[in-house]
C-alpha positions as CSV (number, residue, x, y, z in Angstrom):
1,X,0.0,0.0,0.0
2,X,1.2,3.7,-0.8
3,X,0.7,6.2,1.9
4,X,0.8,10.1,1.7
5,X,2.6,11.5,4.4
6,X,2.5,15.6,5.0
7,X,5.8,17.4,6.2
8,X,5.8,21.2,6.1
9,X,8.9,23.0,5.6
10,X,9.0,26.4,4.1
11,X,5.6,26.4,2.7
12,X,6.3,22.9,1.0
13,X,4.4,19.5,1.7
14,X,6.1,16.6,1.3
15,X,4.9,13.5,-0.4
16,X,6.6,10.5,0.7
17,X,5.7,7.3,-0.7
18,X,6.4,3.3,1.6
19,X,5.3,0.6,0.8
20,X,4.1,-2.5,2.1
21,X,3.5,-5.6,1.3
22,X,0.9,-7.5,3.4
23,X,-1.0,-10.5,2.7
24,X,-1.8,-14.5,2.8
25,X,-0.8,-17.1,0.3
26,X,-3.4,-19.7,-0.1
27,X,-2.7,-23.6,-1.6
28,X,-4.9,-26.2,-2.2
29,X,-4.2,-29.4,-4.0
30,X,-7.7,-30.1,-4.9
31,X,-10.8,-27.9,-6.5
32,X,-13.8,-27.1,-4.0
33,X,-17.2,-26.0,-4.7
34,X,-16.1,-22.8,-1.6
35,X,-15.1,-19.8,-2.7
36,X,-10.8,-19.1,-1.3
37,X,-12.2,-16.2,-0.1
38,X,-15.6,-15.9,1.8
39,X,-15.7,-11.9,1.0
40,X,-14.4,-9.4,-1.9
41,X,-14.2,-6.7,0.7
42,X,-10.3,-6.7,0.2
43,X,-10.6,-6.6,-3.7
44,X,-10.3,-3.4,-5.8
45,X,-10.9,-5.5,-8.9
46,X,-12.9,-8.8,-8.8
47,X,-14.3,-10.4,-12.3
48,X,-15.8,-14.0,-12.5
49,X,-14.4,-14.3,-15.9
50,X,-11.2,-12.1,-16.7
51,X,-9.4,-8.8,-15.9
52,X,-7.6,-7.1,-18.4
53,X,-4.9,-4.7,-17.5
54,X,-3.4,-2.5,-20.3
55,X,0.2,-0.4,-20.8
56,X,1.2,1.4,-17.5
57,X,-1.9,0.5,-15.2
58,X,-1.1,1.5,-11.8
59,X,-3.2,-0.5,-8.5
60,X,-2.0,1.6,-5.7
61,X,-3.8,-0.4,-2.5
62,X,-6.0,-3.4,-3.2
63,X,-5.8,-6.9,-4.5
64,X,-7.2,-8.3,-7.7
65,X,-9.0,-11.6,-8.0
66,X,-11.0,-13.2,-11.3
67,X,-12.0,-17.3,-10.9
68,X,-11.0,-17.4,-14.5
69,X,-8.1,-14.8,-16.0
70,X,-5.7,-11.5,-14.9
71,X,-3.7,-10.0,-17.5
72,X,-1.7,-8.0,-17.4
73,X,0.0,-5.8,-19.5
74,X,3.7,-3.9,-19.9
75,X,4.9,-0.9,-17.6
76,X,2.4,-2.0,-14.6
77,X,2.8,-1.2,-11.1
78,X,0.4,-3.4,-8.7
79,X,0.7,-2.5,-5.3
80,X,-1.6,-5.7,-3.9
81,X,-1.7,-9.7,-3.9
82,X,-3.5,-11.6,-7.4
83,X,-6.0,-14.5,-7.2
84,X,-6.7,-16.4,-10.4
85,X,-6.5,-19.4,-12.6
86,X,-4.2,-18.2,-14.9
87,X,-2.3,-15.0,-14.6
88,X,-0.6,-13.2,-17.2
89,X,2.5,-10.9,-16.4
90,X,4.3,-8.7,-19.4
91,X,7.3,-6.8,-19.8
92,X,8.6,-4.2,-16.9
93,X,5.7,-5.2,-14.9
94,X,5.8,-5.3,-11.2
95,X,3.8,-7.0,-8.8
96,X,3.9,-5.3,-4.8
97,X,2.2,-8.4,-3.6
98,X,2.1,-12.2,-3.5
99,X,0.5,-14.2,-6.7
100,X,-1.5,-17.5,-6.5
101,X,-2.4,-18.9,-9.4
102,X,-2.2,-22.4,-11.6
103,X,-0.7,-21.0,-14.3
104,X,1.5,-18.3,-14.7
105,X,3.2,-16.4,-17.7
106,X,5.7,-13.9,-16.9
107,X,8.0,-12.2,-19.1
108,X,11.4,-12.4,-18.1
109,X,12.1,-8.4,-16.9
110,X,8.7,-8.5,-15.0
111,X,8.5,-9.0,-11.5
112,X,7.0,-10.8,-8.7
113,X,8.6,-9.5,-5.2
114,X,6.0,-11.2,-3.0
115,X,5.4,-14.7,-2.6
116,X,4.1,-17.0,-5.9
117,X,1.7,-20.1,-4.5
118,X,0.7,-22.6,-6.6
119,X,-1.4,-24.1,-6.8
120,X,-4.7,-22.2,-6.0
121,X,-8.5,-23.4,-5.2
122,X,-11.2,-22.0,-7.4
123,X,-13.6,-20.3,-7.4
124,X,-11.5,-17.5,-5.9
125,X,-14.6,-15.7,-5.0
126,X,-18.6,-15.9,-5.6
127,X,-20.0,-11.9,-6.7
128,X,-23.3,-11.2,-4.5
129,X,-26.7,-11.5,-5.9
130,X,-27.8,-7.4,-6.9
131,X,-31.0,-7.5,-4.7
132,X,-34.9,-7.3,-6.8
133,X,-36.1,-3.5,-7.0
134,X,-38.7,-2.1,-9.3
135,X,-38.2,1.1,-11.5
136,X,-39.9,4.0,-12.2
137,X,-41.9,5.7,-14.8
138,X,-40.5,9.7,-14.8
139,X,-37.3,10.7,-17.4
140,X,-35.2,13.6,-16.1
141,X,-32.6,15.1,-18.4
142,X,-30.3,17.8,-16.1
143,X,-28.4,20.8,-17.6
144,X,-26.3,23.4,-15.7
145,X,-24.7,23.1,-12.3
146,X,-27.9,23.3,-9.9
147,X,-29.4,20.2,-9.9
148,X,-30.0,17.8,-7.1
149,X,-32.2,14.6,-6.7
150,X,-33.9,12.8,-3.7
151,X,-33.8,9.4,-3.3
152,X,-36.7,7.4,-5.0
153,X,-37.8,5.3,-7.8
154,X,-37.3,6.9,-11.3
155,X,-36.6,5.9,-15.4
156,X,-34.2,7.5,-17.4
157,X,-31.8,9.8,-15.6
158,X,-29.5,12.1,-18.3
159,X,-26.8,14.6,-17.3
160,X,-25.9,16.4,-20.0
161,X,-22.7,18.0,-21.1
162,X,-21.2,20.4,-18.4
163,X,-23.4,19.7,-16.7
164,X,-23.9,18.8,-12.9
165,X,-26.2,16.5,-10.6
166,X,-26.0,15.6,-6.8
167,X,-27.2,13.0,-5.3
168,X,-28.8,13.6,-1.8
169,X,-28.3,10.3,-0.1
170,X,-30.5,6.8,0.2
171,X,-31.7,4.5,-2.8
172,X,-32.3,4.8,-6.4
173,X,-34.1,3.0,-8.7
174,X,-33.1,3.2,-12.0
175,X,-33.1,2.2,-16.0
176,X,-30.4,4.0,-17.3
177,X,-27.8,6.5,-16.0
178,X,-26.3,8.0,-18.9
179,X,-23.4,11.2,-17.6
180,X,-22.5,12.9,-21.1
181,X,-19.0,14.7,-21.2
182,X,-17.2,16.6,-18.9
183,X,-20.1,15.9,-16.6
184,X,-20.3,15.6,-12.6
185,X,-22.2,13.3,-10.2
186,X,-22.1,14.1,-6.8
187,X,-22.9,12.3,-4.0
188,X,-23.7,14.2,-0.8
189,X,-24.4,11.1,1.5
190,X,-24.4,7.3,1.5
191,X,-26.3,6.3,-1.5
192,X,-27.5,3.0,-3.3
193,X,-28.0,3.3,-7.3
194,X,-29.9,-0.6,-8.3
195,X,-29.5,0.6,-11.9
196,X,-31.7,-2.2,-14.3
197,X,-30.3,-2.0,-18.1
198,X,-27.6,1.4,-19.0
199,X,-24.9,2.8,-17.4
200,X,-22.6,5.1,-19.3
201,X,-20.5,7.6,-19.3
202,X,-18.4,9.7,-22.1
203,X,-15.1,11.3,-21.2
204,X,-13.9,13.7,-18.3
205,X,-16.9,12.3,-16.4
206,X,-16.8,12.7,-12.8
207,X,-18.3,10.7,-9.8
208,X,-17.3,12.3,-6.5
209,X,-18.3,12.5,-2.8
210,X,-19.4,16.0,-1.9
211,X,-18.1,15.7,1.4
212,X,-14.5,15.0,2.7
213,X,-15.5,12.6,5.3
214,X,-17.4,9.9,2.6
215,X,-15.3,6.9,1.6
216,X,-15.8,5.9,-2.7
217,X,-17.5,2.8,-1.4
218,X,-20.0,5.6,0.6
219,X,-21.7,5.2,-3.2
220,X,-22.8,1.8,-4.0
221,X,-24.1,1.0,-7.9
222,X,-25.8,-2.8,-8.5
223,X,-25.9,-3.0,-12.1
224,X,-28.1,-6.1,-13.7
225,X,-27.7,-4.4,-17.7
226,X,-30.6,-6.5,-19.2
227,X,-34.4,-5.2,-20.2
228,X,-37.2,-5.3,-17.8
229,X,-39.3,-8.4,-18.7
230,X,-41.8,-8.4,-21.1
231,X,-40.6,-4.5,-21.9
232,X,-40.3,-3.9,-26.1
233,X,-36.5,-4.1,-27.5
234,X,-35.3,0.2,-28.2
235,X,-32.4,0.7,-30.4
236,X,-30.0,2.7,-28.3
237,X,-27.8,5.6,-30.1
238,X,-24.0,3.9,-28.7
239,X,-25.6,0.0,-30.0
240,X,-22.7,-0.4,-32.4
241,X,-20.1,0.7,-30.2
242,X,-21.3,-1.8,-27.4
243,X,-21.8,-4.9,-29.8
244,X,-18.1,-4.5,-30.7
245,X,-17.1,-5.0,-27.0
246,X,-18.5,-8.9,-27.2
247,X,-17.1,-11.6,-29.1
248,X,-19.6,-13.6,-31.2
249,X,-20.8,-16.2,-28.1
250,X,-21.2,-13.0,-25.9
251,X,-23.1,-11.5,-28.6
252,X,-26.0,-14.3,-28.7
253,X,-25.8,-14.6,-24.9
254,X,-26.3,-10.7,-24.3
255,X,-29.3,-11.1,-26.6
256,X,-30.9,-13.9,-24.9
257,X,-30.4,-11.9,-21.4
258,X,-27.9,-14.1,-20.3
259,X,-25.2,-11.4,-19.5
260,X,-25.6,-7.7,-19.3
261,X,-25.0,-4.7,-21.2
262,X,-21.3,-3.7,-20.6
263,X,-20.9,-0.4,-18.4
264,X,-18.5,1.8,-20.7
265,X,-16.8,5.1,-18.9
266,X,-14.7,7.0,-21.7
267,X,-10.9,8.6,-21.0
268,X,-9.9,10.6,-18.3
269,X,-12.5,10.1,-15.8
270,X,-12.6,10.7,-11.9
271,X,-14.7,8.4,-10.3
272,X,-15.1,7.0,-7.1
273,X,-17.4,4.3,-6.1
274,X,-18.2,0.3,-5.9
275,X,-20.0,-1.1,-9.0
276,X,-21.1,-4.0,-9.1
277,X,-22.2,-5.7,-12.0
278,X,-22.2,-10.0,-11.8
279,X,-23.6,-10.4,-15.3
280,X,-21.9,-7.4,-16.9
281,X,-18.5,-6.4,-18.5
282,X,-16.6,-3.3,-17.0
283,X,-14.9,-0.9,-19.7
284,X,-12.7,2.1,-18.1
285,X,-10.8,4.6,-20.6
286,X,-7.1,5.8,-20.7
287,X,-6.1,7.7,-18.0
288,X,-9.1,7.6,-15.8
289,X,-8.7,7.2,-12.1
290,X,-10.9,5.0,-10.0
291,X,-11.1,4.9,-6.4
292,X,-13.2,2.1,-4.6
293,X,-14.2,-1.3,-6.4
294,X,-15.3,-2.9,-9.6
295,X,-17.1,-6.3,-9.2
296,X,-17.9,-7.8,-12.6
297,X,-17.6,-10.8,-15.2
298,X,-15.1,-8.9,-16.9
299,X,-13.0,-5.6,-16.3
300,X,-10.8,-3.7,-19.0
301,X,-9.0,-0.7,-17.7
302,X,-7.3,1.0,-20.4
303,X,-4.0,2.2,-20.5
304,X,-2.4,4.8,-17.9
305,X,-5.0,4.5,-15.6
306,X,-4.8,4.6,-11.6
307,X,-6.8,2.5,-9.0
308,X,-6.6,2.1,-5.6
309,X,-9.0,0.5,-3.0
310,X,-8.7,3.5,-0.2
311,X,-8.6,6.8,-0.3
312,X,-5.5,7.7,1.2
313,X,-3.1,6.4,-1.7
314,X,-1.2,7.8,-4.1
315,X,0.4,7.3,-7.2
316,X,3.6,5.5,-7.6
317,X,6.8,7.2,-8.2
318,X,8.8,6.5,-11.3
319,X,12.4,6.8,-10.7
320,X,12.8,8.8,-14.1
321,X,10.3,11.5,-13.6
322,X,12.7,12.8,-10.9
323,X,15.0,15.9,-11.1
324,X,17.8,16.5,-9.2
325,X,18.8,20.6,-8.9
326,X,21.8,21.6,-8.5
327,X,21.1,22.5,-4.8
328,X,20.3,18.9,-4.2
329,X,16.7,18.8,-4.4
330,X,14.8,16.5,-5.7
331,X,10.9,16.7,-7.0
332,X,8.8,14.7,-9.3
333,X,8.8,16.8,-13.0
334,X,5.2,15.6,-13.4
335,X,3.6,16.3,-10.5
336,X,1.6,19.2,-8.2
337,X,0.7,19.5,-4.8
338,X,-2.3,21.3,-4.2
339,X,-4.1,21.9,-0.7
340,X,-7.2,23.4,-0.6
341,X,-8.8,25.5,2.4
342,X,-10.7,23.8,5.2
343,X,-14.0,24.8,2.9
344,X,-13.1,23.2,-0.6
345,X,-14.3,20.0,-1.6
346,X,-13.0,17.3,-3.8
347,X,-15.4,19.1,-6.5
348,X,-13.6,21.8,-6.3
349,X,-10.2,20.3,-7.1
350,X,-10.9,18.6,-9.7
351,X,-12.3,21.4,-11.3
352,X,-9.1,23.6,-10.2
353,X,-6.5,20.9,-12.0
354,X,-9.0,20.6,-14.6
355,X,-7.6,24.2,-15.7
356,X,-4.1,22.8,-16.5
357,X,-5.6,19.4,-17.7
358,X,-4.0,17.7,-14.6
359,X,-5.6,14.6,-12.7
360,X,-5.5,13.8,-9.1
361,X,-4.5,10.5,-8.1
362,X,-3.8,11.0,-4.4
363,X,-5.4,12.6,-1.4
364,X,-5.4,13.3,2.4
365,X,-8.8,13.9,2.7
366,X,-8.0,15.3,6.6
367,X,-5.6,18.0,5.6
368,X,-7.6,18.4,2.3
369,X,-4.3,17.9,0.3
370,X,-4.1,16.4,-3.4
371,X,-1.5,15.1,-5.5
372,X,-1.6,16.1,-8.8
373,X,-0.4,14.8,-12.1
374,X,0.2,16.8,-15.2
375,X,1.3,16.3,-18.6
376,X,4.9,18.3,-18.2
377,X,8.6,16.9,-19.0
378,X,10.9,19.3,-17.7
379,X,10.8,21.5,-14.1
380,X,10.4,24.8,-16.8
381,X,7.2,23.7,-17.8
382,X,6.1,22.4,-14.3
383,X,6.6,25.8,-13.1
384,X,4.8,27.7,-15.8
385,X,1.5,25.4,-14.5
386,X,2.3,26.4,-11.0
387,X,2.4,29.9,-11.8
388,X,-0.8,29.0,-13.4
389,X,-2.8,28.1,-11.0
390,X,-1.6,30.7,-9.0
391,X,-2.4,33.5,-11.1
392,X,-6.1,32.4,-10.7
393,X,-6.1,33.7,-7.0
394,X,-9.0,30.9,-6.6
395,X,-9.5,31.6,-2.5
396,X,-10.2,27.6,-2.0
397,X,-6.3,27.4,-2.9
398,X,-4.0,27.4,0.3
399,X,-0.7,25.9,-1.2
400,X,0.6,24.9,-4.5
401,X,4.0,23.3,-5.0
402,X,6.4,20.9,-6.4
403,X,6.2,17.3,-5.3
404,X,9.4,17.4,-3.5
405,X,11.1,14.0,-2.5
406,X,12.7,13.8,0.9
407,X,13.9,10.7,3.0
408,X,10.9,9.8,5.7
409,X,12.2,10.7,9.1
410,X,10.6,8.7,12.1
């Protein structure tokens, strides 16, 4: 697990990332109808069938577990333990954690620095049953940033593009959930979305907790992705683009409702929650960072993306995104710290980095403190987006600095 720890010295924080490797390695010489593991609560990616990894994934707390498959691809950094049948490790790929498996292909510069166990009893883990609910019969479509909705049984919910909608806590009933770009859902207190046959979103959506003290999991989503019985087949406007995420068998078993409608988030999305979707395949786009859990038959996350099963992680350090000054400091070229006032929100800071097209993929949710990363190669161009932000005088923002890298002092 990475952990964020603050120093203050001369009106810098300092990020300084340990890790630790913690957890069991199971063996069993024979198959058993019991799941290895009665619970997934440990699990910041579980799939019945297969997870898929690509280029330069980063878990930073959690362990992944699929009955069937884990791949993963090259430049990954997995801070947790893997579960599976068959695991599959590529080039410059490192595993924080133990493996247990039956078969295993590595590549020969990947690593393993925990323990490997084989072999391993399947299933790994059983996904819950989503609990029966009944939708509603009212469509809302939201625009603008002042929109908020009680808890209740509804259809077809739509936030459009820009656009913003908070949820105010409790249960919801839905068909579809559809976020369209560069849109925000909020959720201001524990909340339950039982969501029957679409969930989507484009890119740059966000899912966040509008208060500091709610945990990702605080929003629960049980996805089913099939029709309501007896309810007339609708052509939907993204058909095409879901058809091509099965192959041909999943094709004939998603149209005789045997699995669900895949749950698609585009690039460079925020989100924060604990989806869980037993018949359904999980798609998240390139550089999208997800905090909490994804339960599914399948999960894709696309390339550069980070994930972590707390809050309170961070993104791993690369040895060659650090500069070395002259005067012997050292900071990360691609990174910001940003702390907010005791009053800003998580809201508010990703719409702050959003200005210099940055993405948070760490927080201190106590000291209201962020790590940032940005798209910037050399310390010139780091400080030009410091400057940046600020120049906007935003009065939410307490401290911006480097991401300075100091030895931690017990």
């Amino acid at each position: 697990m990475e952990i964020l720890k603050k120093r203050i010295k001369d009106n810098y924080h300092y990020i300084v990332s340990a890790l630790a490797i913690a957890g069991i390695a199971f063996a069993a010489t024979n198959f058993t109808s019991s799941p290895l593991f009665p619970n997934i609560d440990n699990f910041v990616l579980f799939a019945s069938e297969e997870i898929k990894l690509e280029q330069g994934i980063q878990i930073s707390s959690g362990d992944l577990g699929s009955n069937d498959k884990i791949d993963i691809e090259k430049d990954a950094i997995i801070n947790g333990n893997l579960f599976a049948d068959t695991i599959s490790i590529d080039k410059n790929s490192t595993i924080n954690g133990n493996a247990s498996f039956n078969k295993l292909k590595i590549h020969k510069e990947a690593k393993i620095l925990g323990t490997q166990t084989k072999p391993v009893s399947l299933p790994i883990a059983n996904l819950p049953d989503i609990p029966d609910f009944s939708i509603g019969t009212q469509d809302f479509k939201f625009e603008g940033q002042n929109n908020n909705l009680p808890a209740g049984s509804y259809r077809d919910i739509i936030v459009e593009k820009n656009s913003r909608l908070t949820l105010t806590g409790g249960i919801y009933n839905l068909n579809k959930l559809e976020l369209k770009e560069n849109s925000t859902l909020i959720f201001n207190a524990p909340t339950i979305l039982n969501i029957q046959f679409k969930l989507k979103g484009q890119k740059h959506v966000s899912i966040l907790p509008g208060q500091n003290n709610l945990k990702p999991t605080d929003l629960v989503i049980n996805y089913l992705g099939t029709k309501p019985k007896n309810e007339k087949e609708e052509k939907e406007d993204d058909d095409e683009e879901i058809n091509a995420l099965h192959d041909d068998k999943e094709k004939k078993d998603h149209k005789d409702g045997k699995i669900g409608r895949p749950v698609v988030f585009g690039k460079e999305s925020f989100l924060n929650f604990k989806l869980l979707a037993p018949k359904a395949s999980v798609k998240i786009g390139e550089d999208s960072t997800m905090r909490g859990q994804i339960l599914a038959r399948k999960v894709k996350m696309e390339k550069g993306g980070v994930i972590s099963l707390v809050i309170s992680t961070s993104l791993t350090t690369k040895l060659t995104d650090v500069v070395l000054t002259i005067e012997g400091e050292k900071f990360v070229v691609n990174q910001i710290i940003l702390q907010l006032t005791p009053d800003g929100t998580l809201d508010d800071a990703n719409a702050i980095v959003g200005t210099i097209k940055g993405r948070i993929v760490g927080v201190i949710p106590s000291i209201n403190l962020y790590q940032v990363s940005v798209q910037t190669a050399t310390a010139g161009e780091l400080d030009i987006l410091i400057q940046q932000l600020m120049s906007q005088q935003n009065p939410k923002i307490k401290i911006v600095s480097k991401n300075i890298i100091t030895n931690l002092i017990q």
